[in-house]
Wavefront OBJ file of the C-alpha trace (Angstrom):
o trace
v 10.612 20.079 -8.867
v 8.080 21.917 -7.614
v 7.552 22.731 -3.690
v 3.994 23.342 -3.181
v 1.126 21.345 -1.268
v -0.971 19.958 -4.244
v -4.314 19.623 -1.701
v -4.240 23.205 -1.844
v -4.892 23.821 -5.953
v -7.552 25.548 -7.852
v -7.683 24.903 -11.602
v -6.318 21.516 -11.063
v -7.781 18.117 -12.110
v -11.334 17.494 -11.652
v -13.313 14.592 -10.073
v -14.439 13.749 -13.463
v -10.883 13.868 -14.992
v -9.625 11.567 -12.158
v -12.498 9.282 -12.562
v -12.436 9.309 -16.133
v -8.377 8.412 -15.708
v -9.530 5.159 -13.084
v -11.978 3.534 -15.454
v -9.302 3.589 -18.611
v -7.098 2.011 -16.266
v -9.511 -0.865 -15.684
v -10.906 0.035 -12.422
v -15.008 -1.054 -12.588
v -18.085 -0.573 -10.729
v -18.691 -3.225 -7.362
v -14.657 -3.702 -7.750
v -12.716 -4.283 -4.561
v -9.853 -1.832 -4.709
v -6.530 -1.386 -2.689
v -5.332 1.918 -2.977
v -1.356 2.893 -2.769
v -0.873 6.360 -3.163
v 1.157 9.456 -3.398
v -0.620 12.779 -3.701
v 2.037 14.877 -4.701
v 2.147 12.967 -8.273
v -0.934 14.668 -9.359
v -0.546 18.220 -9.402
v -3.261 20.328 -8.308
v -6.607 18.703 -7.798
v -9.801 20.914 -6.959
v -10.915 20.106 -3.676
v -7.807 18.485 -2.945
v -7.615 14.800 -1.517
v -11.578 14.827 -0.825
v -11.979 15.094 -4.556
v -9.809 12.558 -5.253
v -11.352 10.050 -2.848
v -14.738 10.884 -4.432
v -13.515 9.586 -7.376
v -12.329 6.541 -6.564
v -16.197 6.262 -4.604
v -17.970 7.140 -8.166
v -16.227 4.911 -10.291
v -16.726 1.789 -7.523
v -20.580 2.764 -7.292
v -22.282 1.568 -3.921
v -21.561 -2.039 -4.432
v -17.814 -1.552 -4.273
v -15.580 -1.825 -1.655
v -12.326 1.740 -0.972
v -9.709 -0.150 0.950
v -6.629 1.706 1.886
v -3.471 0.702 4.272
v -3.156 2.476 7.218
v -0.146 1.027 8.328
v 1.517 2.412 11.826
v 5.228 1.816 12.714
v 5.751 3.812 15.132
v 4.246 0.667 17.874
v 7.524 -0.673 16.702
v 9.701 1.538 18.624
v 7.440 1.506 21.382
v 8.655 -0.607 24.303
v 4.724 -1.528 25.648
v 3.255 -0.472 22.366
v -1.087 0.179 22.445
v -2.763 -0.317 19.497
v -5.594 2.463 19.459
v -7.664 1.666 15.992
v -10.132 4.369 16.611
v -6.904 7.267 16.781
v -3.716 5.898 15.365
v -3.362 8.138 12.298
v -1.948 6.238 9.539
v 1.643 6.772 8.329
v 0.928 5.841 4.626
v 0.229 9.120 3.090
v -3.104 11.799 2.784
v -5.773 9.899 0.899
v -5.311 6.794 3.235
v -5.792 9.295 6.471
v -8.928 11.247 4.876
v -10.711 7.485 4.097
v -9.494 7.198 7.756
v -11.335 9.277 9.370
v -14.425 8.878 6.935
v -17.705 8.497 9.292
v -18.612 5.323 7.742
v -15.085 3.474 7.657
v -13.885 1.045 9.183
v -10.511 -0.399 10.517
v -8.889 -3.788 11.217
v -6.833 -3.813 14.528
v -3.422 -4.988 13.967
v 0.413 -4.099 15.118
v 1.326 -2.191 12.591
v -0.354 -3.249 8.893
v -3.981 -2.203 9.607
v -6.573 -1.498 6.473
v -9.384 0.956 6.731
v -11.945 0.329 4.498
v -15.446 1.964 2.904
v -18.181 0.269 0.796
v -20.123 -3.270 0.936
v -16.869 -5.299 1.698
v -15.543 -3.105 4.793
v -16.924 -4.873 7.592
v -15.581 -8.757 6.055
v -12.023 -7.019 4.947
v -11.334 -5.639 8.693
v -13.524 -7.637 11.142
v -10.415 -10.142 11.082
v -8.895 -12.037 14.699
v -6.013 -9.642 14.950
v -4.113 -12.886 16.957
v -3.313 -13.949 12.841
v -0.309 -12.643 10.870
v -1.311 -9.789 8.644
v -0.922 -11.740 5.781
v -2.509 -15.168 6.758
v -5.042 -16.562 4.303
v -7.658 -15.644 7.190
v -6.554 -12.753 7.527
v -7.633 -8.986 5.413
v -5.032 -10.181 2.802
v -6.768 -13.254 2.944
v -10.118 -12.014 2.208
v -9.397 -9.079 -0.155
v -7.642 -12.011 -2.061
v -10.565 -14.125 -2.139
v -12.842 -10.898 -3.146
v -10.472 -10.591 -6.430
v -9.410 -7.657 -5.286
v -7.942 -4.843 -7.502
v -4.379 -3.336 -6.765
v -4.046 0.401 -7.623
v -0.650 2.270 -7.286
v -1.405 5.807 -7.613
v 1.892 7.704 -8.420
v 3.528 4.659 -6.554
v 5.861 1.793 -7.698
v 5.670 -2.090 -7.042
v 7.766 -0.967 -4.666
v 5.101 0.196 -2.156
v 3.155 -2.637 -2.989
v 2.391 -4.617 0.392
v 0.870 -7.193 -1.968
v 4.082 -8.517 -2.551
v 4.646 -9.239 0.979
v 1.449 -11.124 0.866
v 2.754 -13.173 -1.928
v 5.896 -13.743 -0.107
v 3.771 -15.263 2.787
v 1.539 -17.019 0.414
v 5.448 -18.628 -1.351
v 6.247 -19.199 2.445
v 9.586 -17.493 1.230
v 12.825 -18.594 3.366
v 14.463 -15.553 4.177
v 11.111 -14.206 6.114
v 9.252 -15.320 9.164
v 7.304 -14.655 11.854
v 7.285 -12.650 15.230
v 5.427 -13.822 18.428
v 4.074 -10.267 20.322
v 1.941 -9.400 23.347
v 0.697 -5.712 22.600
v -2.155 -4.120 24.265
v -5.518 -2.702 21.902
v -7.348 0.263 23.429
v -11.105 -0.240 22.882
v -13.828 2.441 21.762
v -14.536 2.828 25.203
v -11.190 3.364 25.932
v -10.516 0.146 27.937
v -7.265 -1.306 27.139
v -6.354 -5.263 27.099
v -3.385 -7.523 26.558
v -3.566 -8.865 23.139
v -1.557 -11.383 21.009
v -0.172 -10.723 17.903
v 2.059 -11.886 15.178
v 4.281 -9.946 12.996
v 5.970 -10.613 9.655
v 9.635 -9.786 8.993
v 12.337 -10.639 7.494
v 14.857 -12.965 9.112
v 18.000 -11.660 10.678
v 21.143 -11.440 8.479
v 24.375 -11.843 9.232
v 25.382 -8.201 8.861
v 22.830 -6.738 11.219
v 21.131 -4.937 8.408
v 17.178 -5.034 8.092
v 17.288 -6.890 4.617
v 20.901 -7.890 4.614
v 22.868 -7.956 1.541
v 19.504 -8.052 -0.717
v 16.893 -5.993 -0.779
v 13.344 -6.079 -2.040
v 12.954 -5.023 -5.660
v 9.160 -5.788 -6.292
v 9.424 -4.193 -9.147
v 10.993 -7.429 -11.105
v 7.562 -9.202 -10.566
v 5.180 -5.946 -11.636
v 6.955 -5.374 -14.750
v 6.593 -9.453 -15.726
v 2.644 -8.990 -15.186
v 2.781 -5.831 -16.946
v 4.876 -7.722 -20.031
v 1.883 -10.173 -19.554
v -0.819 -7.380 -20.327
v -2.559 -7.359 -17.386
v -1.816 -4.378 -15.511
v -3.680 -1.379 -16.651
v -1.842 1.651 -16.831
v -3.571 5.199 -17.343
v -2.071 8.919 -16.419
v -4.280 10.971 -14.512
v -3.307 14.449 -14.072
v 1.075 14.010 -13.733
v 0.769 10.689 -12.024
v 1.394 7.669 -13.575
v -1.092 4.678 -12.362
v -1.285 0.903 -12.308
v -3.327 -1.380 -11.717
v -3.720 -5.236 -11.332
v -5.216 -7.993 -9.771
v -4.259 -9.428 -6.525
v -4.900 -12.769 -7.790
v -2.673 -12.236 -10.676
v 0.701 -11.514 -8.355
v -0.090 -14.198 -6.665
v -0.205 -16.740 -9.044
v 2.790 -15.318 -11.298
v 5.045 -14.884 -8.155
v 4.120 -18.497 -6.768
v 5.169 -19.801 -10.225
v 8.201 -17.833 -10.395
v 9.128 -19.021 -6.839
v 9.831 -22.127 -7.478
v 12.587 -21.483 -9.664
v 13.921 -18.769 -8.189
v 13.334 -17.996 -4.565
v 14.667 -14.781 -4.889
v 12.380 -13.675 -7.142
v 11.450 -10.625 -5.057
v 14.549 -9.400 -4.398
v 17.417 -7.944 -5.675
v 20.659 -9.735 -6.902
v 23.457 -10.413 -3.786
v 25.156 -7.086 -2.698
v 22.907 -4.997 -4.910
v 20.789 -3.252 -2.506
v 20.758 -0.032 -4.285
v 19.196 -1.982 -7.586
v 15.456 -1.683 -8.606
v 14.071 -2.969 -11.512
v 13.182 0.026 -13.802
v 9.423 0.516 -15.538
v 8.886 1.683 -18.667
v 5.548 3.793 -17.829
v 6.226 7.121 -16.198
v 9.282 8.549 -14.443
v 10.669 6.801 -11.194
v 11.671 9.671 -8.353
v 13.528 8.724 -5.336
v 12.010 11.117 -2.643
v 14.333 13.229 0.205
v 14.962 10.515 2.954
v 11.961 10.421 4.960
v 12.280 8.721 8.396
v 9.005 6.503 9.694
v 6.999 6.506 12.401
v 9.564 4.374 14.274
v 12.844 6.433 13.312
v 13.855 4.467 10.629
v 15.034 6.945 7.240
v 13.219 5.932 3.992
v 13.658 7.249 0.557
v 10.056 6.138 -1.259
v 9.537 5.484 -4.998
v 7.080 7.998 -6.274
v 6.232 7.704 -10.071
v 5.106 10.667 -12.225
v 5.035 11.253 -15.918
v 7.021 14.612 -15.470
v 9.602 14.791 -13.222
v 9.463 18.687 -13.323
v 5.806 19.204 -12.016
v 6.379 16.611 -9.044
v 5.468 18.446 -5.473
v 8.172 17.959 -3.352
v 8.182 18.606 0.243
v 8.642 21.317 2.121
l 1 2 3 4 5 6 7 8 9 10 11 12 13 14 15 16 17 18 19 20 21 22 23 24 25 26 27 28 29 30 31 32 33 34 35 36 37 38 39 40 41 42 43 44 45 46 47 48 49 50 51 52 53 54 55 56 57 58 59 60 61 62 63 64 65 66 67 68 69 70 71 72 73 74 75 76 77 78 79 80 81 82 83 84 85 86 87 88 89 90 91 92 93 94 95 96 97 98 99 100 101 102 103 104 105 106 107 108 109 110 111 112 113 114 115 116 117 118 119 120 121 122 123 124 125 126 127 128 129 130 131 132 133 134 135 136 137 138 139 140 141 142 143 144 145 146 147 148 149 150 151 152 153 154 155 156 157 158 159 160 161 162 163 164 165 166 167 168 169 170 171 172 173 174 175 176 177 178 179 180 181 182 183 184 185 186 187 188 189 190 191 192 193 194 195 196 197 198 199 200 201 202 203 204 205 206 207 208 209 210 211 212 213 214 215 216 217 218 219 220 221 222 223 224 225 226 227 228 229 230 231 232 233 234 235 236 237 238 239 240 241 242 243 244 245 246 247 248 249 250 251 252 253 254 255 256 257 258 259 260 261 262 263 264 265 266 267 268 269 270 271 272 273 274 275 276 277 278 279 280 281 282 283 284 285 286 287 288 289 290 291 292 293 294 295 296 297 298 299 300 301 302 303 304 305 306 307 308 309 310 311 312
């Protein structure tokens, strides 16, 4: 696998190739889309991640709506975290830190599952009372569901999906629930007050571990809704792509819910299992710790193993 920094290609995929690859997948002018990604899926794109983000602009026109997560965990393993929306960088990959710092984005304040957003739905998807959950109906989740928002996993799995934690709120799923905290928010003007906040995790187990003896395999509900023929799938450059409609996982996993309230996770003592997909190649990437310490190994999907760029 190759060990190169894909931002950095000439020759690579256009803007037009990219864009041409979003609107086979489904992806429509004035849609609401939020974006998982991976870069390194591609290949080489000219212009790097700016070209790639001015693709998803062209295809959404000026009546669309760019959201991206821009997630933080490092305020976990702070002991008097501060929220700072204006300079957090995000911790979920390149295109979600260039929409980031776009001049006209904005961000929603929250602990650690903030969205930055561009287009005609920003200010409604992050202008949210950061006192709710992340994932209350009220909340970003809340209104990006309402807005029929698209889903688009870019070289990504269901895995990375933080959809399906929204449905698991939405299924008011048993083995999750929520944290009371009292953070502080640094203002633009670089005031900083107390601030109450709510976090969503999973409750504890009886080992100790994080997800006890099952783990999330999201990838059991994607590949029902893409059995069901409504995720569009498209390959742009080497990555392989998906997307669907919010609405969509949350209707199929509130049905499957109720007769099986495990439907989001994998079977007891299996928490090496994942579901696999039958478009494009699942890679487990080099463990890759987060912002607060914890060691990750991410599901990246490409259609070629061999022209993957790997770290380092």
């Amino acid at each position: 696998m190759t060990k190169q920094d894909s931002s950095r290609g000439e020759g690579g995929l256009s803007r037009e190739e990219i864009a041409r690859g979003l609107r086979k997948m489904g992806l429509k002018t004035d849609d609401v889309v939020l974006v998982h990604s991976a870069m390194r899926t591609f290949g080489y794109i000219d212009g790097g991640t700016e070209t790639a983000v001015a693709a998803l602009l062209e295809v959404l026109g000026e009546g669309g709506t760019l959201v991206v997560p821009t997630f933080t965990f490092v305020h976990e393993a702070e002991e008097d975290p501060i929220i700072d929306p204006a300079n957090d960088p995000s911790e979920m990959g390149i295109i979600t830190e260039v929409v980031r710092l776009r001049g006209d984005a904005l961000r929603s304040t929250a602990f650690r599952h903030s969205f930055a957003a561009v287009g005609r739905r920003a200010r409604v998807i992050t202008e949210v009372d950061p006192a709710l959950s992340p994932f209350d109906l009220r909340s970003s989740f809340g209104v990006m569901l309402a807005l029929n928002t698209q889903v688009l996993m870019l070289g990504v799995t269901y895995a990375n999906s933080t959809s399906h934690h929204f449905a698991e709120w939405v299924c008011d799923v048993p083995y999750r629930h929520t944290i009371d905290l009292q953070v502080k928010v640094r203002g633009k003007d670089g005031s900083v007050v107390p601030q109450s906040m709510i976090d969503y995790q999973p409750r504890p187990s009886g080992t100790g571990r994080y997800y006890g003896s099952r783990h999330p395999d999201f990838n059991r509900l994607g590949k029902m809704l893409e059995q069901r023929g409504v995720v569009g799938l498209a390959a742009i450059g080497n990555c392989a792509a998906r997307r669907f409609a919010m609405r969509d996982l949350v209707d199929l996993a509130q049905a499957e819910v109720e007769k099986n309230p495990d439907s989001f996770r994998t079977p007891e003592g299996r928490g090496d299992y994942f579901t696999p997909l039958e478009f494009g190649k699942i890679v487990f990437s080099p463990e890759m710790p987060d912002g607060a310490g914890r060691p990750n190994r991410y599901q990246w999907c490409a259609m070629d193993e061999s022209r993957l760029i790997m770290p380092g």
